[in-house]
KOLFI-414804 format. One record per residue (C-alpha): residue in three letters; x, y, z. Coordinates in steps of 0.25 Angstrom, whole numbers, plus 5000, padded with zeros to 4 digits. Each point is the difference from the previous one (the first is absolute). Layout:
// residues N
alaXYZ ...
END
This chain:
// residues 317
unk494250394922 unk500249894990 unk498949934993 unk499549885005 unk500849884993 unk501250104994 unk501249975003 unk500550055015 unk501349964999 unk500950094992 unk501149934992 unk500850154998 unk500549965014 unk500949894995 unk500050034986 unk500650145001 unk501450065001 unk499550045015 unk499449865001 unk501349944997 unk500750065009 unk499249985012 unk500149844994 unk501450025002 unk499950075014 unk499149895005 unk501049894995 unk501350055004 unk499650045014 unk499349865002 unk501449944996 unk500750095009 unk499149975012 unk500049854997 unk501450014999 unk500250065013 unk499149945008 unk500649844994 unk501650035001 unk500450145001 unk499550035012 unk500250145008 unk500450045013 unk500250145007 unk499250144997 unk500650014986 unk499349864996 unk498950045006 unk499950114993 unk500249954987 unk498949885002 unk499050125004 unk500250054989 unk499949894990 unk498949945006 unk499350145001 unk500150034986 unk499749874997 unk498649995008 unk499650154994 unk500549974985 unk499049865001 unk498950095005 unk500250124990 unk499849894988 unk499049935006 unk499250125000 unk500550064985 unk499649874996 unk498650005005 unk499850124999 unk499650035015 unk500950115001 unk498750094996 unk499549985014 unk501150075008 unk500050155000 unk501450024994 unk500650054988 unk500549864995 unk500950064989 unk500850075011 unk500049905011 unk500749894990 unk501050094997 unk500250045013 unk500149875005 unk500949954990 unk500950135002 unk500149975016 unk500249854997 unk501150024989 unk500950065010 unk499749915012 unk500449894991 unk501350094996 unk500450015015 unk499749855003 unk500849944988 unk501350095005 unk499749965014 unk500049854999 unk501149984992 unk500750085009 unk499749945012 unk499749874997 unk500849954987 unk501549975002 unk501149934990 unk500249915008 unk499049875004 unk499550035014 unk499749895011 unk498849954992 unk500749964987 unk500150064986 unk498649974997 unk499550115011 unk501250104994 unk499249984983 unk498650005007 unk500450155006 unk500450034985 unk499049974994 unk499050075012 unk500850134995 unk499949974984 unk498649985000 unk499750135010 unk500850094991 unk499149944986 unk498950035010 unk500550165003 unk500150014984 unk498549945000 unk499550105010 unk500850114991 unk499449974987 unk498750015006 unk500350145004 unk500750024987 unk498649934991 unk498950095009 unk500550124991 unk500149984987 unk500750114990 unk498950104996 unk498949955010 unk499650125008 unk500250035013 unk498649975004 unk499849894994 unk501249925007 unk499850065013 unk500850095008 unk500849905007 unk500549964986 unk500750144998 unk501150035003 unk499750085012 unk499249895005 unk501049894998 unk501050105009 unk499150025010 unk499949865004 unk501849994998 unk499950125011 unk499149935010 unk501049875001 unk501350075000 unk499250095012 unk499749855006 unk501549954998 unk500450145005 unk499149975012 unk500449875002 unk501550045000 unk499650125010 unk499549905010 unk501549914998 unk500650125004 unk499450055011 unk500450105011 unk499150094996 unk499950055015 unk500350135003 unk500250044986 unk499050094995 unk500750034986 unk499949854995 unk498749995007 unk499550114990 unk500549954988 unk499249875004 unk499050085000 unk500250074987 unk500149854994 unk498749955007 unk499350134995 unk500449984987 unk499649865001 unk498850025005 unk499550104989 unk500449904989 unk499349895005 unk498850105000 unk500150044985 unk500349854997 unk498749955008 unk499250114992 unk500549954986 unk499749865004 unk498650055005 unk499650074987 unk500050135008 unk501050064988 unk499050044991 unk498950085009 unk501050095004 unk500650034985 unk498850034994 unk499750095011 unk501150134993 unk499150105008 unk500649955013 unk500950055008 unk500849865000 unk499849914988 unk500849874999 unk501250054992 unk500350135008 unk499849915012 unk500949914993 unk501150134998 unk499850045014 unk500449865007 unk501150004991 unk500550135004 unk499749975014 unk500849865002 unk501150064991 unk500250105010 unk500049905012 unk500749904995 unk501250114996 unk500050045013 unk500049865005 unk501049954992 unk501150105004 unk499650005015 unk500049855002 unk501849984996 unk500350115006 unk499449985014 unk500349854997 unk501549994996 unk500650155003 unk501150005011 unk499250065009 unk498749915002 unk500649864993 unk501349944993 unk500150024985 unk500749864998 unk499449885003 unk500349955014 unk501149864999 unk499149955009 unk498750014993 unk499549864998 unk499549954986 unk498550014998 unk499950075014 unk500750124998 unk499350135004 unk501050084990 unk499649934989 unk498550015003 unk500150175001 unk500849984989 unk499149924991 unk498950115007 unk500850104994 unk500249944986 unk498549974998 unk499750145003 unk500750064988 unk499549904992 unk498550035004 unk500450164998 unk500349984987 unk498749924998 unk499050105004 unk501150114992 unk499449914989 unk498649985003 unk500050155002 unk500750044988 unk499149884990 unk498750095008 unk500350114993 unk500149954987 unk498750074993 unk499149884995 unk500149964985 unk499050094992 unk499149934989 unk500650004985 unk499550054989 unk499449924988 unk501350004989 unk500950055010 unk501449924999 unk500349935013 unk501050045010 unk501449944999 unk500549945015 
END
């Protein structure tokens, strides 16, 4: 506990790089809020969406340096390193995904109904939420300093971890664009691969919910065991790899092959409501996720960076 009459506020909060940045979050996504809520306005599922968004990581950044700042932190039962970081990880690419969805939905050329004035407030709503994605990112980008170690930092602030965390969206986007999609009735092939997905979901929310709990460290420095954190770690790896493959080559084929579906998109699909283009986007995502976890799994068996000698010349990267 701090001495009676120190100081119990913690200037590092603002006063750091990491401060800073969380400064500008705070800023930005009030601005964007504001902005939205005075003239921009929002309509429909998308803009909801993005409001969500902005007004969830708005309410959770305000709460996170209200509790740097005082120092409160101490009294939750978390690893604060890595639940920063994760957040900050998870909030960088909501806020991607909302800054491409506003303007695309809501930002035209021309002047709509309302006037001009509604057209350069929307403008300025996605100016100020795409500083704020680089805000989020430079957190993530600060909590790792060049030759910080590995514990020091956090997990969440390796590379692994900041993956882990881009696998668990692109599995909610990829859920999301599963339930677009529908008929899955009747079709137990895709009803696998949703499967394989939520699997693989499931266990990285798991390994990201232990790092944030501090649960990291018991099991690695247990080596005696039959599981210790980094074989767990190659194990899940291999694992999802090995389900997402399968996944990602069952899901076109029984989606778009002559025989279950139509390889071309239908003229009659209607824009923004198009189940094509839903198991397509389903498709896409999960090559992209396979070669995510090709990556965690390969950055898993990189063997961990040995102490150097006194004298010894450093290593050229």
């Amino acid at each position: 506990m701090d001495p009676p009459g120190g100081r119990y506020l913690d200037r590092r909060a603002a006063c750091s790089p990491i401060g800073a940045a969380r400064l500008s979050q705070l800023v930005l996504g009030c601005a964007v809020v504001a902005m939205v809520i005075h003239s921009a306005g929002y309509s429909g599922s998308y803009g909801v969406f993005c409001m969500a968004v902005w007004c969830l990581c708005f309410a959770v950044t305000t709460v996170i340096f209200f509790l740097d700042a005082t120092r409160l932190y101490g009294c939750l039962p978390v690893s604060w390193g890595n639940l920063t970081v994760a957040f900050a990880a998870l909030a960088t690419l909501m806020y991607v995904t909302a800054s491409v969805v506003y303007p695309l939905y809501f930002v035209s050329s021309e002047c709509p109904y309302a006037g001009c004035e509604v057209r350069n407030f929307r403008i300025a709503v996605a100016t100020c939420s795409a500083a704020a994605t680089l805000a989020y990112g430079a957190e993530v980008a600060l909590s790792r300093r060049p030759g910080q170690a590995a514990g020091a930092a956090g997990y969440m602030a390796t590379p692994p971890g900041v993956l882990k965390v881009v696998q668990a969206f692109v599995a909610c986007v990829i859920f999301g664009g599963v339930a677009d999609g529908g008929g899955l009735a009747g079709r137990p092939g895709l009803v696998c691969c949703v499967a394989a997905w939520a699997g693989c979901f499931g266990l990285t929310s798991l390994l990201v919910l232990l790092a944030v709990c501090g649960r990291t460290g018991a099991a690695a420095a247990a080596p005696r065991r039959c599981l210790p954190w980094e074989r767990l770690l190659a194990a899940y790896g291999l694992l999802a790899l090995l389900l997402y493959l399968g996944a990602s080559v069952a899901w076109p084929v029984l989606c778009f092959d002559p025989k279950y579906g139509s390889p071309w998109r239908p003229a009659s699909c209607p824009r923004g409501g198009c189940v094509w283009d839903s198991r397509l986007v389903v498709s896409v995502l999960s090559f992209l996720n396979l070669g995510l976890y090709a990556a965690d799994l390969l950055y898993s068996q990189r063997p961990p960076p040995g102490p150097r000698a006194p004298g010894a010349p450093r290593p050229r990267v």
